[in-house]
DRENVEXVEX-513585 format. One record per residue (C-alpha): x, y, z; residue in one letter; residue number from 0. Coordinates in nm, 3 decimals, decimal comma, m for minus. Example, Ala and Ser with C-alpha at 12.3 -4.5 7.8 and 13.67 -1.06 7.14 Angstrom:
2
> 1,230/m0,450/0,780/A/0
> 1,367/m0,106/0,714/S/1
//
This chain:
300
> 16,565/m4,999/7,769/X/0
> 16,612/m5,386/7,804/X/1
> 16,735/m5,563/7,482/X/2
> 16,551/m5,918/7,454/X/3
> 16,770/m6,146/7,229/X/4
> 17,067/m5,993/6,999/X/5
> 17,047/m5,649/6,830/X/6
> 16,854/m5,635/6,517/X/7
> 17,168/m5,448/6,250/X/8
> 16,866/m5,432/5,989/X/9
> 16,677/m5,124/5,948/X/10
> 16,461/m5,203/5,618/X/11
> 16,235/m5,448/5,595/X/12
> 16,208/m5,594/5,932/X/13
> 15,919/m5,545/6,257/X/14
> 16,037/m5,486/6,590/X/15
> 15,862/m5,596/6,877/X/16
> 15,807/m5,371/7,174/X/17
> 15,635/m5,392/7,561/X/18
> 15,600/m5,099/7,815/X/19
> 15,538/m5,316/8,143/X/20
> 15,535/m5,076/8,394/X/21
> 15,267/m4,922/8,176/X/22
> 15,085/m5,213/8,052/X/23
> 15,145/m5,108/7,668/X/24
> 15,250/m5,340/7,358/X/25
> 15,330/m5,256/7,037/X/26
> 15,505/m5,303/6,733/X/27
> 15,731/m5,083/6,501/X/28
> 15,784/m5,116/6,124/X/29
> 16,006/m4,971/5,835/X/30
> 15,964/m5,090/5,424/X/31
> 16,260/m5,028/5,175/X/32
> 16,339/m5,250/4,897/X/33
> 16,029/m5,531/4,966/X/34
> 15,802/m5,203/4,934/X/35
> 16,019/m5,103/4,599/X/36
> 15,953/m5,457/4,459/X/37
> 15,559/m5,469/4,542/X/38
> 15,463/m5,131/4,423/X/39
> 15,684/m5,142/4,084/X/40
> 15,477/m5,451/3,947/X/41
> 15,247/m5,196/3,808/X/42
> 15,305/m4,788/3,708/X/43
> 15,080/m4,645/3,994/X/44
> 15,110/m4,294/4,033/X/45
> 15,250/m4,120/4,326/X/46
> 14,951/m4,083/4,532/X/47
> 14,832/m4,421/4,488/X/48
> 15,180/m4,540/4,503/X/49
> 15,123/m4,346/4,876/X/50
> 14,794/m4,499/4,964/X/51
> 14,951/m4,860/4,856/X/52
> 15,244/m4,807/5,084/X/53
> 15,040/m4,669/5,390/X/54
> 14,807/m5,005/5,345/X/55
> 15,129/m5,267/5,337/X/56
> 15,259/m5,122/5,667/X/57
> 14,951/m5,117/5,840/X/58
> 14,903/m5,522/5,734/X/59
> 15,247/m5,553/5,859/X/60
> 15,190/m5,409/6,163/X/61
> 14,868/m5,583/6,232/X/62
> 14,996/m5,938/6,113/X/63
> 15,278/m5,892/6,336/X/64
> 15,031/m5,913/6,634/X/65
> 14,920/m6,285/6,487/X/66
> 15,051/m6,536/6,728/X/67
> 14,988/m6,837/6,490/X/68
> 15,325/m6,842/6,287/X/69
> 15,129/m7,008/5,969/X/70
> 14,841/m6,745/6,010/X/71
> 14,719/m6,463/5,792/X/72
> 14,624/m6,094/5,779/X/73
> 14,460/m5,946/5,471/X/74
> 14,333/m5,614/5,434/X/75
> 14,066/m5,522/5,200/X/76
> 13,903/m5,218/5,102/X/77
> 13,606/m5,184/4,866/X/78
> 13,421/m4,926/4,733/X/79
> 13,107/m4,823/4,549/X/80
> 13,186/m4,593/4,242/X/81
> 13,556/m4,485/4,403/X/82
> 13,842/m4,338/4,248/X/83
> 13,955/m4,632/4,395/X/84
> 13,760/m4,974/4,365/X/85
> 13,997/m5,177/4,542/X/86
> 14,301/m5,227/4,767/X/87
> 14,417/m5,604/4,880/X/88
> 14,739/m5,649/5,089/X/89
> 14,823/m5,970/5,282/X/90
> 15,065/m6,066/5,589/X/91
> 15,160/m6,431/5,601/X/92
> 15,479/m6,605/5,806/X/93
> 15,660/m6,193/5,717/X/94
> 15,548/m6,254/5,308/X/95
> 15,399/m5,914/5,241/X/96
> 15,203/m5,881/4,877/X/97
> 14,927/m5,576/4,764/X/98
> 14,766/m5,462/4,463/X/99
> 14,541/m5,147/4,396/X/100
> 14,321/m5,113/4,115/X/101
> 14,224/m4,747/4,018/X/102
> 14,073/m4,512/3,757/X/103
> 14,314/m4,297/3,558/X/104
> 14,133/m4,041/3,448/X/105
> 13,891/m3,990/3,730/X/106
> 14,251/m4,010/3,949/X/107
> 14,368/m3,697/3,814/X/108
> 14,090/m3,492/3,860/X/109
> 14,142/m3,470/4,182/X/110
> 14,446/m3,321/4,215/X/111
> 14,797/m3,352/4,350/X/112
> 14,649/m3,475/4,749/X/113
> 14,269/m3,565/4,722/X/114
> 14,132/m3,681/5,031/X/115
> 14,037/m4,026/5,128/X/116
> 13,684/m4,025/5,063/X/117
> 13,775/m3,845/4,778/X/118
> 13,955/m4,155/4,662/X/119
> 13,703/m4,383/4,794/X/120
> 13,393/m4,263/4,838/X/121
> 13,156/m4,490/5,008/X/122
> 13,324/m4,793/5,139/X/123
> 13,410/m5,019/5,416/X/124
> 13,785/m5,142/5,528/X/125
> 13,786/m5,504/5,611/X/126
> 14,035/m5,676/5,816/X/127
> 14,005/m6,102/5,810/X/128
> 14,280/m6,326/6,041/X/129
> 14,279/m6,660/5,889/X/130
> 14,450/m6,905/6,159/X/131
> 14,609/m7,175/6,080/X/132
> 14,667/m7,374/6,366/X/133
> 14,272/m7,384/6,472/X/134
> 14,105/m7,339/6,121/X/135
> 13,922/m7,043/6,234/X/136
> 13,869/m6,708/6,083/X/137
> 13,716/m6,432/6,173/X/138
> 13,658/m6,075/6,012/X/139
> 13,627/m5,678/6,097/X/140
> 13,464/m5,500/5,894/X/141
> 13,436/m5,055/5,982/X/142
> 13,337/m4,771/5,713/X/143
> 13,602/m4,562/5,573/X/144
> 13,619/m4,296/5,772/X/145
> 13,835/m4,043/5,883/X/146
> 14,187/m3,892/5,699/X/147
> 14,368/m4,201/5,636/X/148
> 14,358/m4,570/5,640/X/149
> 14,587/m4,614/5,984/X/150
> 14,279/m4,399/6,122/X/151
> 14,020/m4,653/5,981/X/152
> 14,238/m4,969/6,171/X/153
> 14,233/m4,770/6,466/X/154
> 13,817/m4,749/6,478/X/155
> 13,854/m5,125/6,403/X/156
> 14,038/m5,196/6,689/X/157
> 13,848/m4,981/6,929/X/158
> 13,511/m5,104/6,776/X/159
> 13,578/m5,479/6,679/X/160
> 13,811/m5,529/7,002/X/161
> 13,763/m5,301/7,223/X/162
> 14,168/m5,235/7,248/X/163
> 14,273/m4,893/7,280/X/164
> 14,543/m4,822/7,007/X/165
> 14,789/m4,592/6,835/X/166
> 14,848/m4,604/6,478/X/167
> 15,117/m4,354/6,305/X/168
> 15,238/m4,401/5,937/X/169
> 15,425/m4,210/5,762/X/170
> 15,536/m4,228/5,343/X/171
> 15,837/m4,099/5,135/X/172
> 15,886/m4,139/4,816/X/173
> 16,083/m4,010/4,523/X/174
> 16,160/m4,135/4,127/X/175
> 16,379/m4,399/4,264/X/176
> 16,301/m4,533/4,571/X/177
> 16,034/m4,577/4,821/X/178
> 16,045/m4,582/5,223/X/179
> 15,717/m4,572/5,489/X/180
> 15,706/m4,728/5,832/X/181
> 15,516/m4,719/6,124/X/182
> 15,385/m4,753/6,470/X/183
> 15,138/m4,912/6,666/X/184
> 15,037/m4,931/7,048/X/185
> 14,764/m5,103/7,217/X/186
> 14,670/m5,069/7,586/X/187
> 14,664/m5,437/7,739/X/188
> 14,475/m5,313/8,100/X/189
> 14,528/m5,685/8,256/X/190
> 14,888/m5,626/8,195/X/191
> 14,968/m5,952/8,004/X/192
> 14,903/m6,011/7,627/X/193
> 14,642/m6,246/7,581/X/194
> 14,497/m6,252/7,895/X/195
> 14,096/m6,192/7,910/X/196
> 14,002/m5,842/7,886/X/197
> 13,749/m5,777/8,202/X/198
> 13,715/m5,402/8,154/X/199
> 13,814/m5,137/7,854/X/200
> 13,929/m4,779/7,961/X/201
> 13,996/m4,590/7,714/X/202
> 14,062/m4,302/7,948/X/203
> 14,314/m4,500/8,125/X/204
> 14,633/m4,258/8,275/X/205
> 14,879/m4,503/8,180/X/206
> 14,748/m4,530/7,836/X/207
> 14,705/m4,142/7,771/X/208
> 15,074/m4,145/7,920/X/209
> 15,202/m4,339/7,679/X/210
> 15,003/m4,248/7,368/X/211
> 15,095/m3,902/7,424/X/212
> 15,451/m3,998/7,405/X/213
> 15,390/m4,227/7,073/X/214
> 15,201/m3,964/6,914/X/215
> 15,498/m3,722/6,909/X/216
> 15,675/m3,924/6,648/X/217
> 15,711/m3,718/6,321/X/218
> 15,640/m3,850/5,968/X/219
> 16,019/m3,777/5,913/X/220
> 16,152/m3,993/6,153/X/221
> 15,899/m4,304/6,075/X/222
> 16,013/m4,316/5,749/X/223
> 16,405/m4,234/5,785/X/224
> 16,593/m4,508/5,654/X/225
> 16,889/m4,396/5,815/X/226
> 16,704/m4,424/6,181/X/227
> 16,752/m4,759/6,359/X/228
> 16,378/m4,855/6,517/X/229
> 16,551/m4,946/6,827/X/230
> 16,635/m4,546/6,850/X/231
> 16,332/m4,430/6,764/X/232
> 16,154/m4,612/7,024/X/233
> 16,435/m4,494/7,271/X/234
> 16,381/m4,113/7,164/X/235
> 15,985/m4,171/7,262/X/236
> 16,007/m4,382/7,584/X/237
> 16,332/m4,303/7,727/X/238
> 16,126/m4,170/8,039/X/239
> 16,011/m4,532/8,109/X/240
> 16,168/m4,746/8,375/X/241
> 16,124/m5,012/8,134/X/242
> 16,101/m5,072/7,776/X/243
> 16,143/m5,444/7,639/X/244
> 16,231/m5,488/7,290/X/245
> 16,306/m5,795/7,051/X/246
> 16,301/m5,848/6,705/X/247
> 16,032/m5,948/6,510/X/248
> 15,994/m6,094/6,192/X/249
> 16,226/m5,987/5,885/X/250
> 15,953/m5,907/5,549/X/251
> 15,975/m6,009/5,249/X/252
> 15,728/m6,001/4,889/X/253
> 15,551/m6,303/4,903/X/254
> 15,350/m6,333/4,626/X/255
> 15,236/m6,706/4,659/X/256
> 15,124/m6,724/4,258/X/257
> 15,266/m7,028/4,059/X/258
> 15,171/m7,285/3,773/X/259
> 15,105/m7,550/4,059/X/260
> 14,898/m7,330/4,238/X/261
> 14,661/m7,250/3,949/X/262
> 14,629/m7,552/3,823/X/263
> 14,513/m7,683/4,189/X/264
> 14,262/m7,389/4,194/X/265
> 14,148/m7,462/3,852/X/266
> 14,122/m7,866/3,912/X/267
> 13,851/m7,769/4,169/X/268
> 13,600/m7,648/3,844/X/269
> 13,376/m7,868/3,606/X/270
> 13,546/m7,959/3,245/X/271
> 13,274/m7,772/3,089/X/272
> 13,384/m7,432/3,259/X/273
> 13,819/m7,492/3,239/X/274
> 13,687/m7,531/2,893/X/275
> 13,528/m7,205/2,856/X/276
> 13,822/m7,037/2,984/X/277
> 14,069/m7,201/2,715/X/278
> 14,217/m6,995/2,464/X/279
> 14,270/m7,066/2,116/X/280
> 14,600/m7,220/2,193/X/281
> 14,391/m7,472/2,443/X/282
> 14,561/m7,302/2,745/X/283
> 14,415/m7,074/3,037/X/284
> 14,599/m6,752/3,079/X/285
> 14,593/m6,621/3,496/X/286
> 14,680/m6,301/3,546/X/287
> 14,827/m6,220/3,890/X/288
> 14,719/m5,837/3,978/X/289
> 14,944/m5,861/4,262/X/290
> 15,282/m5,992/4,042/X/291
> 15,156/m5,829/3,751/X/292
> 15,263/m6,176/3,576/X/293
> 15,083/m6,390/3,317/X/294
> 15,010/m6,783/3,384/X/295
> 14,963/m7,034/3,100/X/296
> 14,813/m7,369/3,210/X/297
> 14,836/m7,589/2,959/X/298
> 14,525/m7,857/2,926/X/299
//
């Protein structure tokens, strides 16, 4: 395996990006410790949506790792129509990771200790919009929610939006005091250079098969063992490979992005007649941020 740049000593909280060359293959590995800790205890979710939550923020870490523009963004959105679950936000910008999900209670435990995902959300769609930067464009994926998880929804986006063959593995651990997930992804690049144009899709291709075979071995344990270096785990599923290039990626951090300036530069943008509307009795505008479970007062 060849080492691109220094080693990376942190385990938490940090991507790691990977190539396969002889096997035209890229990917990108991902493990969440304390940043996940901080994002899911801004509100009291219970454990399976503390799960679901989780699974979502290392999938938009994973996919927002892939962004070439540095000032870009990922956010992942699912919505639903009469779900246990009405909606699920999470955001990847410059490494800031931020999410929210907004449930029902009650309807949430009738279902059980593991209900299903369309148990949970019913009819719905999981949307995926890259925001760059540097151009000003943006564009959007939207696919049902299908399937048994959410890493199995962005791999149907990927193979319908894209037409990229790719691997997506996540795995979850949690207990009273601490939370850990990470993950995996692979995508077949069959011109063998990233971001070259894409002629032809197989995804049949032998060197693919080869080397999603080998990815999909990984076990949930070993995704979301804080105590396992990604470098090894990548070593303990390619160490066949003539060639395996890794280099760190970006280290992750919360990034909620709410503040008084920010508000008030949102709220500048509306008529007098409707800041006035929002006022409270105390002439200010409370904003609460879902995502930092905080409360905003802007003053008039």
């Amino acid at each position: 395996m060849t080492v691109e740049g220094p080693a990376v000593p942190v385990v938490l909280d940090n991507t790691l990006h990977f190539m396969v060359p002889g096997r035209d293959v890229r990917g990108r590995a991902v493990r969440l410790g304390p940043v996940l800790d901080r994002i899911v205890s801004a509100h009291s979710y219970p454990l399976v949506i503390r799960h679901l939550l989780a699974e979502a923020l290392v999938l938009t870490a994973l996919m927002g790792s892939l962004l070439k523009d540095e000032d870009g963004q990922l956010t992942v959105q699912a919505q639903t129509e009469g779900g246990v679950v009405d909606l699920l936000v999470c955001d990847y910008r410059g490494g800031e990771l931020r999410g929210y999900l907004r449930h029902d209670p009650d309807r949430l435990a009738a279902l059980g200790t593991s209900p299903s995902l369309p148990a949970l959300f019913g009819p719905g769609y999981l949307a995926m919009t890259f925001d760059l930067a540097a151009t000003g464009q943006r564009y959007q994926g939207i696919v049902p929610l299908e399937g048994h998880s959410l890493a199995a929804a962005c791999e149907h986006y990927f193979a319908q939006s894209e037409q990229v063959p790719t691997l997506i593995r996540v795995a979850v651990r949690s207990d009273r005091e601490s939370n850990v997930a990470g993950g995996i992804l692979l995508q077949h690049m069959p011109e063998g250079e990233d971001g070259r144009e894409r002629l032809h899709v197989r995804m049949d291709h032998p060197d693919w098969e080869h080397v999603a075979a080998m990815a999909g071995s990984v076990r949930d344990d070993e995704l979301a063992d804080d105590a396992l270096p990604l470098e090894d785990l990548l070593w303990r599923l390619f160490n066949v490979q003539d060639e395996v290039t890794v280099r760190p990626g970006a280290a992750l951090s919360r990034g909620c992005r709410c503040s008084i300036e920010h508000y008030e530069a949102v709220l500048s943008k509306f008529p007098e007649e409707e800041r006035a509307a929002m006022r409270d009795e105390a002439g200010e505008i409370v904003v609460d941020c879902a995502f930092c479970s905080q409360l905003f007062r802007i003053g008039a």
